[in-house]
C-alpha positions as MATLAB code, in Angstrom:
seq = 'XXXXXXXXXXXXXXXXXXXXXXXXXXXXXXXXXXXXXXXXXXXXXXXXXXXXXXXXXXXXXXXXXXXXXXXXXXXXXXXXXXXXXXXXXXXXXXXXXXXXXXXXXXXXXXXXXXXXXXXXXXXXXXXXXXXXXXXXXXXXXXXXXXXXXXXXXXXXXXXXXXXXXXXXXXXXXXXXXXXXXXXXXXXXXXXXXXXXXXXXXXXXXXXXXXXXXXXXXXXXXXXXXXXXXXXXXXXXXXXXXXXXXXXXXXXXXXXXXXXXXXXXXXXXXXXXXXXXXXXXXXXXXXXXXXXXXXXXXXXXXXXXXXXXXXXXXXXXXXXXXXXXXXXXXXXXXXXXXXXXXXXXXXXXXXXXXXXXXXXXXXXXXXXXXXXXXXXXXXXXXXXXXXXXXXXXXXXXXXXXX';
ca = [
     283.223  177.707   70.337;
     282.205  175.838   67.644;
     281.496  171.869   67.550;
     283.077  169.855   64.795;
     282.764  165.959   64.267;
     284.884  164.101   62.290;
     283.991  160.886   61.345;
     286.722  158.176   59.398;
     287.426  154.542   59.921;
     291.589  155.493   59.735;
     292.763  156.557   62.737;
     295.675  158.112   61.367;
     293.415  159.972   59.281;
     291.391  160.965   62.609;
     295.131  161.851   64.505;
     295.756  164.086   61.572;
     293.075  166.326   61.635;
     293.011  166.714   65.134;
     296.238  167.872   64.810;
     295.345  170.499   62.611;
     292.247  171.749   64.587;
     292.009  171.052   67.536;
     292.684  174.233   69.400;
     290.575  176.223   67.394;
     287.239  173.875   68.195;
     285.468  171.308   70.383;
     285.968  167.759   68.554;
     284.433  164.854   68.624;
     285.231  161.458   66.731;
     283.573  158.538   65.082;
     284.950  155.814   63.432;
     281.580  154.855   61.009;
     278.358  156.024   59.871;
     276.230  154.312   62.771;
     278.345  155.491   65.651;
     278.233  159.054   63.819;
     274.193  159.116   63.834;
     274.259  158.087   67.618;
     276.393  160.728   68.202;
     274.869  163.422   66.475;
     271.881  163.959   68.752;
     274.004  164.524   72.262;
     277.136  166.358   70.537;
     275.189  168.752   68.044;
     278.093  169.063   65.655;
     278.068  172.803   63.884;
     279.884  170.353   61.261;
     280.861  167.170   60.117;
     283.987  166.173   58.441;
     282.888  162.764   56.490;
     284.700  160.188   55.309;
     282.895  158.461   52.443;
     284.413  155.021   52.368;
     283.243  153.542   55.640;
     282.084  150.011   56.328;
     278.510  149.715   57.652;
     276.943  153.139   56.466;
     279.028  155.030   53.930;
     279.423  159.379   53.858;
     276.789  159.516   51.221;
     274.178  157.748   52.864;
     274.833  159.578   56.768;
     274.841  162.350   54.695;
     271.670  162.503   53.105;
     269.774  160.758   56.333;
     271.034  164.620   57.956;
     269.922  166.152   55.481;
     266.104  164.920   55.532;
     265.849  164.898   59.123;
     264.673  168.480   60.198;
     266.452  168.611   63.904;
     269.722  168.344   61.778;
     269.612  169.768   58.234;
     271.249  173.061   59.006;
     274.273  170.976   59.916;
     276.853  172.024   57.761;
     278.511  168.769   55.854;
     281.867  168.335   54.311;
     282.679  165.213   52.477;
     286.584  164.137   52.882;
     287.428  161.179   50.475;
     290.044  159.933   48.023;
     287.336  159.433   45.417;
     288.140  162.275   43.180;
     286.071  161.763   40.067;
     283.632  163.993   39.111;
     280.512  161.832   39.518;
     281.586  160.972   42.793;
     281.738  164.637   43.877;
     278.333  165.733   42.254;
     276.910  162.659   44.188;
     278.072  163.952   47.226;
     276.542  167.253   46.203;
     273.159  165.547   45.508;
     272.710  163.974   48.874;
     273.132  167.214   50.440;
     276.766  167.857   50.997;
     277.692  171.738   51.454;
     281.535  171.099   50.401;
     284.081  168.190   49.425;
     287.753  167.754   49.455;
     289.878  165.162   48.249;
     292.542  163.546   49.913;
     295.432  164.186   50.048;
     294.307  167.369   50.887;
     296.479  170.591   52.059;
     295.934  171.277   55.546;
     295.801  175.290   54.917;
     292.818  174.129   52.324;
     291.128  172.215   54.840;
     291.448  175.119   57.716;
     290.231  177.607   54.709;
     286.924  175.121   54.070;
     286.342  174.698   57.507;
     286.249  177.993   58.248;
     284.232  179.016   55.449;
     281.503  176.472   56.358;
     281.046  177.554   60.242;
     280.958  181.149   58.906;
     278.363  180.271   56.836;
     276.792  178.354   59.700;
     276.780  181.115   62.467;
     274.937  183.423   59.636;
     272.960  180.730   58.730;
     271.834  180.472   62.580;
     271.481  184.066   63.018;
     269.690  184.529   60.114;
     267.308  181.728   61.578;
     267.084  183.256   65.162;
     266.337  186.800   63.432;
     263.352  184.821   61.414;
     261.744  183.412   64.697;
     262.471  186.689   65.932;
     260.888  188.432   63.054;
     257.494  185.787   63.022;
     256.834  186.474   66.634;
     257.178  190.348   66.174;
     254.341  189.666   62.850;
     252.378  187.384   65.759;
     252.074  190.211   67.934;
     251.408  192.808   65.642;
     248.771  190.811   63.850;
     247.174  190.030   67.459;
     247.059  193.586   68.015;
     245.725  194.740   64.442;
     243.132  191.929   65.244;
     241.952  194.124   68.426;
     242.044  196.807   66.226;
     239.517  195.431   64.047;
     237.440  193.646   66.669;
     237.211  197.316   68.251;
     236.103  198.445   64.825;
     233.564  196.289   64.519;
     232.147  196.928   68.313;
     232.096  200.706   66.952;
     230.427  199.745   63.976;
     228.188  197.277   66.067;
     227.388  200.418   68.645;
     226.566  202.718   65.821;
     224.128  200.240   64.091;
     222.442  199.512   67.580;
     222.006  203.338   67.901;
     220.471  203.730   64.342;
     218.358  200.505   64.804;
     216.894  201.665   68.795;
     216.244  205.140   67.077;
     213.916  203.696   64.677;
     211.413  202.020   66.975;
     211.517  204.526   69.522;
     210.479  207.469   66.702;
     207.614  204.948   66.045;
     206.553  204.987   69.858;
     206.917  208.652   70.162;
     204.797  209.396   67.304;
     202.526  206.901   67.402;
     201.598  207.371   71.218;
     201.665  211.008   70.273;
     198.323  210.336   67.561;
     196.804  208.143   70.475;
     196.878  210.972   72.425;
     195.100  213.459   70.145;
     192.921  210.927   69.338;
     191.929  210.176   72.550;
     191.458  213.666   73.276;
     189.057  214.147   70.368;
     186.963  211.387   71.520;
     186.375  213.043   75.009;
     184.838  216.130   72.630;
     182.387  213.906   70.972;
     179.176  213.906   71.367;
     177.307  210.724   71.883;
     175.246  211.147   69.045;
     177.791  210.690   66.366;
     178.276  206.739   66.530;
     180.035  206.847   63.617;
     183.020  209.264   64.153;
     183.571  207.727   68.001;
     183.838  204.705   65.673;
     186.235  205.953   63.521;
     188.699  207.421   66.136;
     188.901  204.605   68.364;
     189.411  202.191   65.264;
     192.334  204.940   64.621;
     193.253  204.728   68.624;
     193.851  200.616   68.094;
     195.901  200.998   64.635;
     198.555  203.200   66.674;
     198.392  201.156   69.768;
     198.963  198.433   67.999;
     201.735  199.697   65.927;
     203.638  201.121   69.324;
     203.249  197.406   70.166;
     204.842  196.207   67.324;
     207.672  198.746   67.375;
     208.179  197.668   71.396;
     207.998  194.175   70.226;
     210.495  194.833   67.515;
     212.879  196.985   70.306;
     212.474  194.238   72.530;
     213.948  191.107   69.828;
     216.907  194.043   68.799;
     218.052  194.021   73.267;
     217.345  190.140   73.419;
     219.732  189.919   70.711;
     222.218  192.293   71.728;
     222.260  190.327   75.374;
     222.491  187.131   73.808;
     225.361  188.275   71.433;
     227.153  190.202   74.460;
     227.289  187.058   76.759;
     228.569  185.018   74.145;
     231.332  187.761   73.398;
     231.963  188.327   76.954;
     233.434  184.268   77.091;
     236.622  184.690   75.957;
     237.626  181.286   76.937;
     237.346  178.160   74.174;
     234.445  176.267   74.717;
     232.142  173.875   72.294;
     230.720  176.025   69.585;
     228.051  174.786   66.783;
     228.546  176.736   63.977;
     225.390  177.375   62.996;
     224.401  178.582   66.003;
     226.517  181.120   65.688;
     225.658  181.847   61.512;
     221.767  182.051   63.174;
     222.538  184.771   65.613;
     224.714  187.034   63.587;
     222.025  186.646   61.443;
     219.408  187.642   64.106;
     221.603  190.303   65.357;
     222.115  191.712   61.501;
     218.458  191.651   61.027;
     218.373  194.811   63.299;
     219.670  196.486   60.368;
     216.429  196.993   57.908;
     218.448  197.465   55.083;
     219.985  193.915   55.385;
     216.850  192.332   57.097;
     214.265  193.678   54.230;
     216.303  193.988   51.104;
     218.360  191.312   50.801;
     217.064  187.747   50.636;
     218.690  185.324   53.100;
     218.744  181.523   52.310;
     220.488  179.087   54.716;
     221.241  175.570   54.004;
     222.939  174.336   57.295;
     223.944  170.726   57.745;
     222.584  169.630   60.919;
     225.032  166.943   61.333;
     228.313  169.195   61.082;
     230.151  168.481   64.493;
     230.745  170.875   67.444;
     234.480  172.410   67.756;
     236.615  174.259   70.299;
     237.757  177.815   70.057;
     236.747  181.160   71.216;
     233.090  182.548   70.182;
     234.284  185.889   69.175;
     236.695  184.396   66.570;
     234.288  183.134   64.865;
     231.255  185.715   65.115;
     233.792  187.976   63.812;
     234.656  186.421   60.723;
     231.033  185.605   59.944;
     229.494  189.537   60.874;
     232.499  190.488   58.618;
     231.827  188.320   55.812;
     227.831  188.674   55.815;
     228.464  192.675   56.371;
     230.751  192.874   53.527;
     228.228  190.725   50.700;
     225.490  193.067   52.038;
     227.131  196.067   51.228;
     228.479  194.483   47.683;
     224.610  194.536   47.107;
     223.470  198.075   48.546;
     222.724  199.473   45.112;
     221.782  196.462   42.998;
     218.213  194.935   42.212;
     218.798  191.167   42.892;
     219.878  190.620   46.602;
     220.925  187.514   47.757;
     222.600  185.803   50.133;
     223.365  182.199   50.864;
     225.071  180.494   53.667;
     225.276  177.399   53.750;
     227.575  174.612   56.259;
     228.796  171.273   55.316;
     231.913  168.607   56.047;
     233.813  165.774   54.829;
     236.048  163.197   56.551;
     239.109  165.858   56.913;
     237.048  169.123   56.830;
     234.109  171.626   57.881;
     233.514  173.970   55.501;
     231.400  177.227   55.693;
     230.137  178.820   52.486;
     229.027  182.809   51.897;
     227.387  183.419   48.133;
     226.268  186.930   47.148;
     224.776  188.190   43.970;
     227.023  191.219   44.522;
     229.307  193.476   42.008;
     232.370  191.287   42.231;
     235.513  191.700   42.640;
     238.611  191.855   40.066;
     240.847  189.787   39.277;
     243.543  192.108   40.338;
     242.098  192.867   43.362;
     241.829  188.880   44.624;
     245.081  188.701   44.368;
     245.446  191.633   47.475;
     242.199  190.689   48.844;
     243.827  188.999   52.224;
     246.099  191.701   52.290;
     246.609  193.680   55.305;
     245.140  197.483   54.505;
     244.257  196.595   50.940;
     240.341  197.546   50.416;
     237.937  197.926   47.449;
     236.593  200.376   49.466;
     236.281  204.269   49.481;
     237.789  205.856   52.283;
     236.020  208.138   54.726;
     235.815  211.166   52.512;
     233.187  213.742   52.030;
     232.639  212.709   48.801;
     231.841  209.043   49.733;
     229.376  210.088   52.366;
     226.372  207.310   52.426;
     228.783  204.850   50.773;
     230.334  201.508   52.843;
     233.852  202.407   53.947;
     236.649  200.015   54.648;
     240.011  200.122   56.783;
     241.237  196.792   54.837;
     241.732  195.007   57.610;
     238.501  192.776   57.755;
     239.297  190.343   55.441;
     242.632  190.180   56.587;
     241.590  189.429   60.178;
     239.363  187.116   59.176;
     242.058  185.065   57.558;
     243.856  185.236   60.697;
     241.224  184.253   62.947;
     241.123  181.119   60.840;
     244.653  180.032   60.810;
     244.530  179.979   64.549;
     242.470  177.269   63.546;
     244.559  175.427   61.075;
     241.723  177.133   58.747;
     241.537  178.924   55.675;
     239.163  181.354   53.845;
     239.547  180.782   50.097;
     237.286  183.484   47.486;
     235.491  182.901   44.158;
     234.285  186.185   42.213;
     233.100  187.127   39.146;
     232.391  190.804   37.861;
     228.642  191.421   37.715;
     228.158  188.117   38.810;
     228.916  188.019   42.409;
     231.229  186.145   45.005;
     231.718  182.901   47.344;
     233.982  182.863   50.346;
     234.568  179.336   51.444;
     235.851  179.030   55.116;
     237.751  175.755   55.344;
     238.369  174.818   58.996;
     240.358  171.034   59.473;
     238.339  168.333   61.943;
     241.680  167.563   63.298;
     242.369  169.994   65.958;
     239.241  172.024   65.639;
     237.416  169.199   67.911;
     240.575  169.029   70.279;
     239.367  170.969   73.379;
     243.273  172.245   73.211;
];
């Protein structure tokens, strides 16, 4: 049953519209604006009938104060006074009022506004409790399309592993495959040609030493890959320095010759930036995600660069990606967050060699932030290149909550 409080300094006035509701609602009476606020928290009126004229605090000013106040501005209001000029209704409509009638009034009018108003309510309240309804439903999904893309990215990690360990070990199985021959040839030489046994084991040391260098190489690509998978295994928050993080992706990405050899990395990273709290992965997400996605904006153009820098202000940390790359539109920046919305090509035959995207990177990544209070803002011009700017606020960030 619906709650109704009626607030007027007459009792008579008070009697009288009891009498006309009372058996269809709970009631509850005040006889001025103050005792109405106290009221108000404990009762949780669906409505108020209010009196303007009141000593103390008049209608228009309890009015508006419910209006501003969050915990009570669904509250539906209707102003019950003998003013019946027209400025004194629109006032009542500025401060917030949802009806007005005058006295006199006619009792079947009042019955008709009340009812009207606590219609609107319940939908009003429904509508509400369908919207928290709806936002957690969004939470969940966009937790799970989140794991989607984080299991995306392990595949894509896996892959490039794969196609990185393949590399180095071709080196050692050639390479150790000439040291053999050559090492063969030398047991057929004859100690009288100096110059050949020379020759061969100066050709024995080139490939031993290149096997060493592609061991070495395998070696930095596991160390990596362990370091990485520890930190990804913590799911927990715990204090992270951001450019710790920015330095191993970067390590990690350097396993990929492409990125490591043709495009130019600069880092500018402010030493003094504070620690924060959150979960490594978050963040090693967004950043192998951003630095994968300016790297292949660059695959097939001369000038290659990328810079990453960190900085913060008094309210803010910010992390900043800068590629030379192809740009983006300005139609497209518009979608860019967007959930499935990619610049690009789909896994088709004809777009074999090319980057593909499932367009949800960017919009995890924006995600991932605003767990954060964070944002990622973008900058792009065609031909020119692009800047994402990750914008992550102190407060909270350094909470360990």
């Amino acid at each position: 049953m619906n709650r109704i409080l009626v607030v007027d300094d007459e009792d008579n006035n008070l009697k009288a519209i009891k009498r006309l509701i009372h058996r269809d609602y709970i009631l509850e009476f005040a006889q001025n604006g103050d005792e109405a606020l106290k009221l108000i928290p404990d009762f949780n009126p669906d409505l108020i009938l209010l009196d303007i004229m009141m000593p103390g605090i008049d209608g228009y000013e309890v009015c508006r104060r419910l209006k501003l106040d969050s915990k009570t501005s669904g509250t539906m209001v209707l102003l019950v006074s003998a003013r019946s000029a027209l400025e004194d209704r629109l006032r009542g409509y500025e401060v917030g009022a949802d009806d007005y009638i005058i006295k006199p009034y006619d009792p079947e009018e009042l019955r008709a506004k009340v009812r009207i108003l606590l219609r609107l309510k319940n939908v009003q309240d429904e509508l509400r409790t369908l919207n928290q309804n709806l936002e957690k439903l969004v939470e969940v999904n966009t937790r799970e399309l989140v794991k989607k893309e984080r299991q995306a990215i392990i595949g894509q990690m896996v892959q490039g592993i794969v196609h990185n360990l393949r590399g180095p070990v071709m080196v050692v199985h050639a390479r150790a495959g000439i040291a053999c021959k050559t090492a063969r040839k030398l047991l057929e030489i004859s100690e009288d040609d100096p110059d050949n046994f020379r020759k061969l084991v100066e050709k024995v040391i080139h490939n031993l030493s290149r096997l060493s260098e592609a061991v070495d190489r395998t070696d930095l690509l596991i160390d990596s890959l362990l370091a990485k998978g520890r930190q990804e295994a913590a799911g927990e928050k715990q204090r992270l320095n951001l450019n710790d993080i920015i330095t191993q992706e970067i390590k990690f990405l350097d396993a990929d010759m492409d990125l490591k050899r043709g495009v130019k990395k600069y880092l500018d990273l402010d030493s003094s930036i504070p620690d924060l709290y959150g979960t490594y992965s978050d963040f090693s997400q967004v950043t192998y995600n951003l630095i994968k996605n300016a790297s292949e904006a660059m695959k097939n153009l001369q000038k290659k660069e990328l810079r990453i820098s960190t900085k913060h202000d008094d309210e803010n940390i910010y992390i900043i990606f800068q590629d030379t790359g192809s740009g983006i539109s300005s139609e497209d920046l518009e979608r860019i967050f967007d959930p499935f919305f990619t610049t690009k090509p789909g896994k088709e035959p004809d777009n074999a060699g090319e980057p593909t995207g499932t367009g949800l990177g960017l919009y995890t990544c924006s995600q991932l932030m605003k767990y954060y209070g964070g944002e990622i803002s973008v900058q792009s011009k065609l031909g020119t290149g692009t800047t994402f700017t990750i914008t992550i606020p102190k407060k909270g960030a350094l909470s360990r909550q």
